[in-house]
C-alpha positions in Angstrom: 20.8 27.6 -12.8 19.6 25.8 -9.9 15.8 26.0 -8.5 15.3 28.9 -6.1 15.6 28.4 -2.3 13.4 26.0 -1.1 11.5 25.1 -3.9 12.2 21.4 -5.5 12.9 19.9 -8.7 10.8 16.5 -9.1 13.3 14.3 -10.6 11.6 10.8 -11.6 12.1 9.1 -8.4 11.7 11.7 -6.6 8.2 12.6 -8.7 7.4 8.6 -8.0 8.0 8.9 -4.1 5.5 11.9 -4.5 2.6 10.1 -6.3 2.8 7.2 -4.0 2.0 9.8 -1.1 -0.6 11.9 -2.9 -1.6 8.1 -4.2 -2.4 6.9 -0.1 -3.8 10.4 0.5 -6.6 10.2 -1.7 -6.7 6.5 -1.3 -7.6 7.5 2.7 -10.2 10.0 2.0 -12.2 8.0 -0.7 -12.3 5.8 2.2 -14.0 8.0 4.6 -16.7 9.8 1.8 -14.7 13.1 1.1 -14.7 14.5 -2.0 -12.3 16.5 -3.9 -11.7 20.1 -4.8 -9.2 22.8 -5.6 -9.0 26.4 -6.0 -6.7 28.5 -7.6 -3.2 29.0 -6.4 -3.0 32.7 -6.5 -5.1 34.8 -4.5 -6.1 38.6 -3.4 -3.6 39.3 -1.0 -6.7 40.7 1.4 -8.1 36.8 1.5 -5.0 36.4 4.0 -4.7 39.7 5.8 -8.2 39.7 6.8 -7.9 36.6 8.2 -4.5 36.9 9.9 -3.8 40.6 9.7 -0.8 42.3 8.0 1.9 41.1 10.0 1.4 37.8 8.1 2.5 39.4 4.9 5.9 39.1 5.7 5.6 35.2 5.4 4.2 35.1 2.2 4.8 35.4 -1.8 3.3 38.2 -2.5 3.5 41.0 -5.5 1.2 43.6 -7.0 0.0 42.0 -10.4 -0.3 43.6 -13.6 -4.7 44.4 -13.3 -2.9 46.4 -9.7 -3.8 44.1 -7.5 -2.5 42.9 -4.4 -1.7 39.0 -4.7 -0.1 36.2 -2.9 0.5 32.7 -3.8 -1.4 30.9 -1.4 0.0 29.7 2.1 -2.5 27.8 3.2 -5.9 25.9 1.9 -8.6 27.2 4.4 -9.3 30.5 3.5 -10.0 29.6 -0.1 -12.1 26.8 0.9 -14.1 29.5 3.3 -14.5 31.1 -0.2 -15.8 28.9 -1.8 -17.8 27.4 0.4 -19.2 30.6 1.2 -20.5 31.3 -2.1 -22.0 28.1 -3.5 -22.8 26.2 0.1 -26.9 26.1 -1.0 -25.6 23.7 -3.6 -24.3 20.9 -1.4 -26.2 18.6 1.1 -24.8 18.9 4.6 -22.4 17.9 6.2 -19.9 19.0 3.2 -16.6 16.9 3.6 -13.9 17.7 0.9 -10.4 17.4 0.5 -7.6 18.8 -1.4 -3.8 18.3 -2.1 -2.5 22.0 -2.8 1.0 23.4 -3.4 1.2 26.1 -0.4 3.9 29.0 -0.2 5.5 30.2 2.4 8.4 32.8 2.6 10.2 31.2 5.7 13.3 30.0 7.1 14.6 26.8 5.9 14.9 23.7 8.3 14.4 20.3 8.1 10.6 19.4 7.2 10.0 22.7 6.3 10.5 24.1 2.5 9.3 27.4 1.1 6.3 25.1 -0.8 5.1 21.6 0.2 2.4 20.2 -0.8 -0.6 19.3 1.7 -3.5 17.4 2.4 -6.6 19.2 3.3 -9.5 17.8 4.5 -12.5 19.5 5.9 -15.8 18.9 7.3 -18.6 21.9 7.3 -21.9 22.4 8.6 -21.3 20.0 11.6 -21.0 20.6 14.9 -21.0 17.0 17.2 -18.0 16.2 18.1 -18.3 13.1 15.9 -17.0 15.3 13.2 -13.6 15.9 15.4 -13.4 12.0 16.0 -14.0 11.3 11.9 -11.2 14.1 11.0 -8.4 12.8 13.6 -9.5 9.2 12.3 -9.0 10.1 8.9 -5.2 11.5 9.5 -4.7 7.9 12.2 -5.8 5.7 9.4 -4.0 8.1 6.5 -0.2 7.1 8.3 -1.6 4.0 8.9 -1.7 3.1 5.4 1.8 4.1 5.1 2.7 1.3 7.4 3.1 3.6 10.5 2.5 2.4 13.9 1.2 4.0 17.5 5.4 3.6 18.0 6.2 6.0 15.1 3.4 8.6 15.7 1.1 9.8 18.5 -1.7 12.4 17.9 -1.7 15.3 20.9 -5.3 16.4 21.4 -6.5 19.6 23.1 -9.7 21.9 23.5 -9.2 25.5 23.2 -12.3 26.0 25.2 -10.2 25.1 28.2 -8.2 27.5 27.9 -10.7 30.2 27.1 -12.7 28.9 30.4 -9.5 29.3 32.4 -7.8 32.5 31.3 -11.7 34.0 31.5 -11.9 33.2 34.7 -8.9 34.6 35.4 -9.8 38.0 34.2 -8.3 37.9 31.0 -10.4 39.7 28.6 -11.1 37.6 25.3 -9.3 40.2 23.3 -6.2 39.4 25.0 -6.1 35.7 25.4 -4.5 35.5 21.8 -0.9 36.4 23.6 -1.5 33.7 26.3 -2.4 31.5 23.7 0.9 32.0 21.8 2.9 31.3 24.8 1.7 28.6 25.6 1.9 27.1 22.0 5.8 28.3 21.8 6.1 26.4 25.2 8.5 23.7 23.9 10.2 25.9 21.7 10.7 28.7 24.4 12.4 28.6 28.1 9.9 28.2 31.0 11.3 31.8 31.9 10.0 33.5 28.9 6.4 32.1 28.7 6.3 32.9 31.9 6.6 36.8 31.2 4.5 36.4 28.2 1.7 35.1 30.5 2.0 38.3 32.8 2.3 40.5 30.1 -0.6 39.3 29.1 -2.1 39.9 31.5 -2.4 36.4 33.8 -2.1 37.1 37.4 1.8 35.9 38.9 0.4 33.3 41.1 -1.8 31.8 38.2 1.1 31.3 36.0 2.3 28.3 38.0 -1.4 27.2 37.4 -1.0 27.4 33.9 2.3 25.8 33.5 1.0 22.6 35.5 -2.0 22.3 33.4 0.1 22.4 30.1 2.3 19.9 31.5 -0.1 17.6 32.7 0.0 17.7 36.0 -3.0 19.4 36.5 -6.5 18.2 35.2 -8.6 20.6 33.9 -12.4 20.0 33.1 -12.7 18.9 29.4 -15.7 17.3 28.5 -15.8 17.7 24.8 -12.6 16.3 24.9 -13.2 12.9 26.5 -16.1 12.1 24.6 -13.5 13.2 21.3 -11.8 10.1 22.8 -14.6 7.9 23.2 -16.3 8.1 19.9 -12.3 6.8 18.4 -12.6 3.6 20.1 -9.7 2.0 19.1 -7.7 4.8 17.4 -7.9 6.4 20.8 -4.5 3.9 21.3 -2.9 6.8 19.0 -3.9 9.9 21.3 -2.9 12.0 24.0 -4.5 14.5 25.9 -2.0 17.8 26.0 -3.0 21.3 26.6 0.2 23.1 25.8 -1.6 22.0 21.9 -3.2 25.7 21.3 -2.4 26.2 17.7 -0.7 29.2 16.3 -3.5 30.3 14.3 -6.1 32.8 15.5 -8.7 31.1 13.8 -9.3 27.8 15.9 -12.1 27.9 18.3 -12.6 24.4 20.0 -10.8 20.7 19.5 -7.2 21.6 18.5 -4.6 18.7 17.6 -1.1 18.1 15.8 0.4 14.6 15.3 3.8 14.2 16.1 6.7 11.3 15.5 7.0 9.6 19.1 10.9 10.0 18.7 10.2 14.0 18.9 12.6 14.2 16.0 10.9 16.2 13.5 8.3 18.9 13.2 4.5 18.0 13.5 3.2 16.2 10.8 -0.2 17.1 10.5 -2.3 19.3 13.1 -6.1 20.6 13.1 -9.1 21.6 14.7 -12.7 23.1 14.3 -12.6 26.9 13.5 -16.8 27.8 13.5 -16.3 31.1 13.0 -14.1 31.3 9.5 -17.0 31.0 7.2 -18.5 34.0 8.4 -15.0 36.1 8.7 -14.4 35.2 5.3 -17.4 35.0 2.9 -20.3 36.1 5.8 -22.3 33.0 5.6 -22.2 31.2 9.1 -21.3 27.9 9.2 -19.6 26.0 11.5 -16.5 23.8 10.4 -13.3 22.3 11.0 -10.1 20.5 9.1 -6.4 19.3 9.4 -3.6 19.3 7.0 -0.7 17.0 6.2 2.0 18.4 4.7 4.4 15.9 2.3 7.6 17.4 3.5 7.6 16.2 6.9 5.8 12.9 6.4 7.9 12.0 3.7 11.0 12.6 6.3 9.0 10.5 8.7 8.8 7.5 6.2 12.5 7.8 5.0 13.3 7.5 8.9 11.3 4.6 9.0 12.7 2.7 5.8 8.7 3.0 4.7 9.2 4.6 1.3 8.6 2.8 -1.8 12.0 1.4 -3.9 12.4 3.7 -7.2 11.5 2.0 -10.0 9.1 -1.2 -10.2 6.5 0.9 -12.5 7.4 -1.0 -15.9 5.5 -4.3 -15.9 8.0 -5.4 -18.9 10.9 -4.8 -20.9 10.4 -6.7 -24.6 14.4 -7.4 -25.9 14.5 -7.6 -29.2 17.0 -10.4 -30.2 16.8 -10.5 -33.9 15.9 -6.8 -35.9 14.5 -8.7 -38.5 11.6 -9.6 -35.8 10.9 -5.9 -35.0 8.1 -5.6 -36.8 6.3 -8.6 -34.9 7.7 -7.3 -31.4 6.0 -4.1 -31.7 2.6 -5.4 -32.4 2.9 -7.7 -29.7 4.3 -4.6 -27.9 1.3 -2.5 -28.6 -1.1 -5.5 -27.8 0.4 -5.8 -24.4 0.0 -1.9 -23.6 -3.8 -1.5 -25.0 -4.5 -3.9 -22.3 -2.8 -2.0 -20.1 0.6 -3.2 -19.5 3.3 -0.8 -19.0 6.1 -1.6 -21.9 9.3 -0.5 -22.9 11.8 -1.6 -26.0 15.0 -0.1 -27.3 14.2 2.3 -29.6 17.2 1.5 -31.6 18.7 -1.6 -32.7 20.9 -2.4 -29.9 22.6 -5.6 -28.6 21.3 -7.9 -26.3 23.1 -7.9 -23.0 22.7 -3.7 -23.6 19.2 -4.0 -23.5 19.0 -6.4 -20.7 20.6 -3.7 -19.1 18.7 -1.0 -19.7 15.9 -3.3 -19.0 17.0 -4.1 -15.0 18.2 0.1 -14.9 14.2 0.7 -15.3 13.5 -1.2 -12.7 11.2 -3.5 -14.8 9.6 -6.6 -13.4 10.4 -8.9 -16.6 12.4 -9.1 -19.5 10.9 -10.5 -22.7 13.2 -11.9 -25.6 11.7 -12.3 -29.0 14.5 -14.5 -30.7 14.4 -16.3 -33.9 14.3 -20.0 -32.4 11.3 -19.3 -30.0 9.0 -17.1 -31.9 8.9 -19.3 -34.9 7.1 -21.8 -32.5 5.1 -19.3 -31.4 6.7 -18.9 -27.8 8.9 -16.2 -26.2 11.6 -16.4 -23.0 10.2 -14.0 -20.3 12.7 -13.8 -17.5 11.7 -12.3 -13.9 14.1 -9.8 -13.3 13.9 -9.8 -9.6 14.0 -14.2 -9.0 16.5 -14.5 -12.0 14.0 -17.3 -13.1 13.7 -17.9 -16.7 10.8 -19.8 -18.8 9.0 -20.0 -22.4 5.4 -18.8 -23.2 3.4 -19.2 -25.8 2.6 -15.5 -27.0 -1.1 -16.1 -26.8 -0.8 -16.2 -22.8 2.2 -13.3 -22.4 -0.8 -10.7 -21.6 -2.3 -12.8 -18.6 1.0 -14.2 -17.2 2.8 -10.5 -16.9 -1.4 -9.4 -15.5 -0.7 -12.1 -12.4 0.1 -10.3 -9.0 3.7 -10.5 -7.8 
């Protein structure tokens, strides 16, 4: 039996590679004053639908459950935060600024950096509306792949402002209702040939002669008017080094109402690895309490992708602090209280469960990726010393056994 399509089994390393993620994650957004929350992974399938309409129910996991109702496993974080938020928001001073690490769903087409789960990290501000609170959220992603060891050369962040777009395409003569097309051609533009999005945009509605307009401003050439934007920019300071102002950034959701963004590797080799952007009207779609807010998330698929490319994921193993070898059975008993000692004070310890010789358990010892190697033999321990050997240098030397617990405490 193998694990359905793509869904993954966590195998230990692969489980370790995992934690050390989630690990810098939360690491990042202690770091910055969010707290965290979760919600429940199944949801009424109506959450999503009333958000995104029932076309998106062909992307999701979705069943009717045994109490008949109409359920999906969740596809993305936002609309349960809405939820909650929405119903307990009187309980929490403002600004709110949480963050979570769900497993999403999604019933898609397998490619590279994108699974049918991943897990994500959310992270929201509500009840704010400067723009400070765009410059804290694309800080907070920066200074997340930062800690990773990526640099401006592995990642850039493309910035945008729906607003722009809404100006333009209003002034146009595109009616509000039907700047959602114009907005999905544009954000297909790299994915699409020029000749297509430029149909979409007439079918949309966008006069032939405006088209060319629109094409220049997503590619740069022409400079719209984006205040917001630029002062977005300022308020990063330095982390501005990571940015890039690009319009044809829209967003596929309908949700997003103002700064939009997605960060993606400067090689242009993978899919974007995180992307956000304030959607103030949500709340109010979802649970009717108005509140504006905005959020990002990072999924672990791509990123961890992005750090395999860059030879910035951690080496398996390293976790056990010490591996005791027990040279002499008849010393068993004395190497398991030491053992025990050693792991109350929170050392991570491992021993052969069974008598086994030597060389086999220095084995097993360097297999777990353990840091050092203790021997409890006969000639040493009636001194009151041990041989603790460092794995990694080959380096060998004898301890008293009162001072194994700080000397295995002592950074590498």
């Amino acid at each position: 039996m193998n694990p359905l399509p793509g869904f993954r089994d966590f195998y230990p390393e692969a489980l370790a590679v995992r934690r050390y993620i989630f690990d810098k994650w939360r690491d990042a957004a202690r770091r910055y004053g969010f707290r965290e929350y979760d919600g429940p992974p199944l949801e009424p399938l109506e959450l999503y639908t009333q958000k995104s309409g029932d076309e998106i129910v062909g992307q999701l996991f979705n069943f009717v459950d045994k109490g008949d109702r109409a359920v999906a496993l969740r596809p993305e974080m936002t609309p349960t935060l809405a939820r909650m938020v929405g119903a307990h928001h009187r309980d929490y001073k403002k600004p709110i600024k949480w963050f979570a690490i769900p497993q999403l769903f999604r019933y898609e087409k397998q490619q590279r950096g994108r699974l049918r789960e991943h897990f994500q990290f959310n992270a929201d501000i509500i009840a704010e509306t400067d723009v400070s609170a765009d410059a804290e959220l694309i800080a907070l992603a920066i200074d997340t792949l930062r800690s990773f060891g990526l640099t401006e050369k592995d990642f850039v962040v493309r910035v945008s402002d729906r607003r722009v777009w809404q100006r333009y395409l209003t002034a146009a003569g595109i009616a509000e209702d039907k700047q959602y097309a114009a907005f999905q051609a544009i954000d297909k533009l790299e994915r699409e040939p020029v000749e297509k999005t430029h149909e979409k945009l007439v079918a949309a509605g966008l006069p032939v002669h405006k088209v060319e307009e629109v094409l220049g401003i997503a590619a740069g050439k022409i400079s719209p008017d984006a205040p917001e934007l630029q002062q977005v920019l300022q308020k990063l300071g330095d982390l501005a080094a990571f940015c890039k102002v690009d319009f044809k950034i829209v967003r596929g959701l309908a949700y997003y109402t103002g700064i939009v963004w997605e960060i993606h590797d400067c090689k242009g080799e993978l899919r974007a690895v995180a992307g956000g952007g304030r959607y103030d009207n949500l709340l109010e779609q979802v649970s009717g309490v108005s509140l504006p807010a905005l959020g990002f998330g990072m999924g672990d698929v791509v990123l961890g992708e992005l750090l395999k490319d860059r030879g910035l994921l951690p080496k398996s193993g390293g976790e056990l602090d010490c591996y005791v070898v027990i040279a002499d059975e008849a010393l068993r008993a004395a190497a398991l209280k030491l053992i025990h000692q050693l792991r109350d004070v929170g050392i991570a310890v491992d021993y052969a469960l069974a008598p086994t010789k030597v060389g086999k358990q220095f084995q097993v010892a360097v297999a777990a990726g353990a840091r050092f190697a203790l021997t409890i033999g006969p000639d040493e321990w009636s001194t009151g010393e041990v041989k603790l050997k460092d794995l990694a240098a080959g380096t060998e030397e004898r301890i008293r056994v009162a001072d194994v617990a700080a000397r295995l405490k002592k950074p590498l």
